[in-house]
N, C-alpha and C positions, 0 to 999 in steps of 0.2 A: 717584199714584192707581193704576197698572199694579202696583203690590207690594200696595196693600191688596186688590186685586182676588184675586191666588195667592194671599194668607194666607186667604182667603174659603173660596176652592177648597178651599184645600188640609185646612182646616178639614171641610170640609162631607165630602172624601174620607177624613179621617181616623175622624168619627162615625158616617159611612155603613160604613167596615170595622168598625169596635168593635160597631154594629148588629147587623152580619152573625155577629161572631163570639159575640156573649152570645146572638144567633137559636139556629145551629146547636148553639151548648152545651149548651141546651136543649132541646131535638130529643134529641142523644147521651146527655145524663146521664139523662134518663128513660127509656131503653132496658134491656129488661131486664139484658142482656149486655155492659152496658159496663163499663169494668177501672178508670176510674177512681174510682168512689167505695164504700164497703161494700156499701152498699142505692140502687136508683135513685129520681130525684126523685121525687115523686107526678108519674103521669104525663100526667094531663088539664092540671094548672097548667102542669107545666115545657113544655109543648107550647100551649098557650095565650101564654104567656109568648114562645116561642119564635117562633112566627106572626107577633106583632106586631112584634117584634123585626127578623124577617126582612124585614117590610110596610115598618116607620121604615128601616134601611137604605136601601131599593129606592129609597122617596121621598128620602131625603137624595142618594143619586147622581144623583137622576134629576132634582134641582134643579143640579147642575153637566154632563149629560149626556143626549143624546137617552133618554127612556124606554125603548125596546127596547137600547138601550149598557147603561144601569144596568142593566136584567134580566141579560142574558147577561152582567156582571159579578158579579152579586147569588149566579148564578149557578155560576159560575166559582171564586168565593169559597168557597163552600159545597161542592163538591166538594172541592177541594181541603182545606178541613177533614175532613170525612166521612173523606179516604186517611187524614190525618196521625194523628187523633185516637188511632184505633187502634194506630196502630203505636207515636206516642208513648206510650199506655200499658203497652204490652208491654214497650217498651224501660226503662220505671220499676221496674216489676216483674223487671226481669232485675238494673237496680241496685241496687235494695232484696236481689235477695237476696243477691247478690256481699256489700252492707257487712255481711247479718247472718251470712254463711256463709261 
């Protein structure tokens, strides 16, 4: 019973990340300024989208973890994209042009 219990978990912390991370992609690709796509999403949807997204995470950790843990992970999460996001696209754009140049 103690292993279905962590598969539960571990579940619920795996959905609650994947939550946070289609949240926050949505947020970033509807930005005017961001490097990864041509043109940015429409940006009332991808930010509507992005809300919820970030709302289901919150509640998916916050069924395996005190509600204020989940926040300040939900959090935590989100910051730590917001750094990556940018930098990984720069560094796409530096390999792209390395292969064509």
């Amino acid at each position: 019973m103690i292993g279905n219990a962590s598969m539960a978990e571990a579940a619920f912390h795996g959905l609650a990340l994947a939550a946070t991370v289609v949240g926050i992609a949505g947020f970033y690709l509807s930005a005017p300024r961001q490097q990864w796509l041509a043109r940015p999403l429409a940006g009332r949807r991808s930010r509507m989208i992005g809300t919820l997204a970030l709302l289901e995470g919150w509640l998916l950790w916050s069924v395996v973890m005190h509600p204020v843990t989940a926040l300040f992970t939900s959090l935590t999460v989100a910051m730590l994209l917001l750094t990556i996001l940018p930098f990984a696209a720069t560094a796409r754009g530096v390999m792209l042009a390395r292969r064509e140049g």
